[in-house]
C-alpha positions in Angstrom: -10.8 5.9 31.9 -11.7 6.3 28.4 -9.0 4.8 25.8 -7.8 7.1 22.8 -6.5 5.6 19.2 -3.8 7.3 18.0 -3.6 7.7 14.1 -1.1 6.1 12.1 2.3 6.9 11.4 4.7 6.4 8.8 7.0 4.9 11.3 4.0 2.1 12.3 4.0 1.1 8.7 7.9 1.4 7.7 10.6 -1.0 9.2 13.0 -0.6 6.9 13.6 1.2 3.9 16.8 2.3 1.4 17.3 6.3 3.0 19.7 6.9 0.0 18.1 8.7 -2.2 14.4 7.6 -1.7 14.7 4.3 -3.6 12.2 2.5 -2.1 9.9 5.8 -2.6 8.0 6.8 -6.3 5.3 9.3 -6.7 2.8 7.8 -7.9 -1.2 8.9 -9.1 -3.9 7.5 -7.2 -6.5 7.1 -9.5 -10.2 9.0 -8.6 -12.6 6.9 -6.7 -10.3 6.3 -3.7 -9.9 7.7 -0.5 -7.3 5.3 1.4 -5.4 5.6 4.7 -1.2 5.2 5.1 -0.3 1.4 4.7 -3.0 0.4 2.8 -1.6 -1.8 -0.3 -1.7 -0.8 -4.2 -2.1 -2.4 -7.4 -1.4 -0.5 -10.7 -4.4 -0.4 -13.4 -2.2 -1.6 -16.7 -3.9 0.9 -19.1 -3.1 4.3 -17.0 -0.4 3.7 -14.6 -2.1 4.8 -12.2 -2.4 3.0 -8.7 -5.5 1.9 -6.9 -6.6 -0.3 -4.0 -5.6 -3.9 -4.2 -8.9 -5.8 -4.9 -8.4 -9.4 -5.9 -11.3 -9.4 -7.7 -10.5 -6.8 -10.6 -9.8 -7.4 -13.8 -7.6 -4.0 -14.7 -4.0 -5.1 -12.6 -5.0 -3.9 -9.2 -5.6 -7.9 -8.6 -1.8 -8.0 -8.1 -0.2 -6.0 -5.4 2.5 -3.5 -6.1 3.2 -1.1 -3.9 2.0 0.6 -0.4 0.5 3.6 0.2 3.2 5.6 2.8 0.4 8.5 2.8 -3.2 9.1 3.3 -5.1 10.2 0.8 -8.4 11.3 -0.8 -8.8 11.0 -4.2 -12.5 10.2 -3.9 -13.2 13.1 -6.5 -10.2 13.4 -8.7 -7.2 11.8 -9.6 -4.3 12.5 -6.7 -0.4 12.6 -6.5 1.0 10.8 -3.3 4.0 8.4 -2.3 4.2 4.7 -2.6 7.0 2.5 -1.1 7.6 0.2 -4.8 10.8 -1.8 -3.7 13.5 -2.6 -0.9 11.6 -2.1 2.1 10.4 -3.9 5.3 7.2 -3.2 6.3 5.1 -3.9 9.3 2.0 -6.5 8.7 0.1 -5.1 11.0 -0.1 -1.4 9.6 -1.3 -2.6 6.3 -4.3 -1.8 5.7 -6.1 -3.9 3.6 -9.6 -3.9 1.2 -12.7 -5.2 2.6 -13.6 -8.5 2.3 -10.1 -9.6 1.2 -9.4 -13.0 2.2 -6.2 -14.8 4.3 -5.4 -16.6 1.4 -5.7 -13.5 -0.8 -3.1 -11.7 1.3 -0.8 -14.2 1.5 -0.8 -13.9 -2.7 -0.5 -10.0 -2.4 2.2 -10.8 0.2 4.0 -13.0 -2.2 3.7 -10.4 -4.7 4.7 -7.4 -3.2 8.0 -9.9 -1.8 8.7 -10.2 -5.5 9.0 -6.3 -5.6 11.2 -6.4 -2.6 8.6 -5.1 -0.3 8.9 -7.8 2.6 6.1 -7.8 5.3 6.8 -9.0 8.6 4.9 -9.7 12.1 7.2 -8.4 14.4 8.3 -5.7 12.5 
């Protein structure tokens, strides 16, 4: 019997978050040059503001994790707006969705980081 994968859902990635009023929730701009799927986790480039994939090895702020993606989206041509949890939420670790090549260790530091924000991550969420 073939096996089918069902796409992600918000409710796979968020545990926990403050209902009133959308607190945990900004818009945010995902800056051109990315195409990511719900849950995967943000860093802000410091001269624009604007939020792109986590990558440890930038220079330009995305080396520290901010926020996570509560959308899919495509800005692979142009600059997009979407949603980003940014604070007081619980999200599940295995719904994140993280850059290639990014290392245990190096999750653990974005972990710490986006704990810092209020943005805890948990296994058995």
């Amino acid at each position: 019997m073939p096996s089918a994968t069902l796409p992600a859902r918000i409710s796979d990635l968020i545990k926990y978050e403050e209902a009133e009023s959308l607190y945990s929730r900004d818009d945010i701009t995902l800056s051109s040059g990315n195409n990511l799927a719900l849950g995967a986790v943000l860093g802000t480039i410091a001269a624009t503001g604007e939020f792109g994939e986590f990558d440890p090895a930038a220079i330009d702020g995305r080396q520290t994790a901010t926020a996570v993606l509560i959308v899919a989206a495509d800005a692979s041509l142009a600059d997009v707006k979407t949603v980003a949890l940014k604070r007081h939420a619980v999200v599940s670790k295995k719904a994140m969705v993280w850059k290639t090549g990014v290392t245990a260790g190096e999750i653990l530091t974005a972990l710490a980081s986006l704990e810092a924000r209020g943005i805890v991550a948990r296994e058995a969420a």
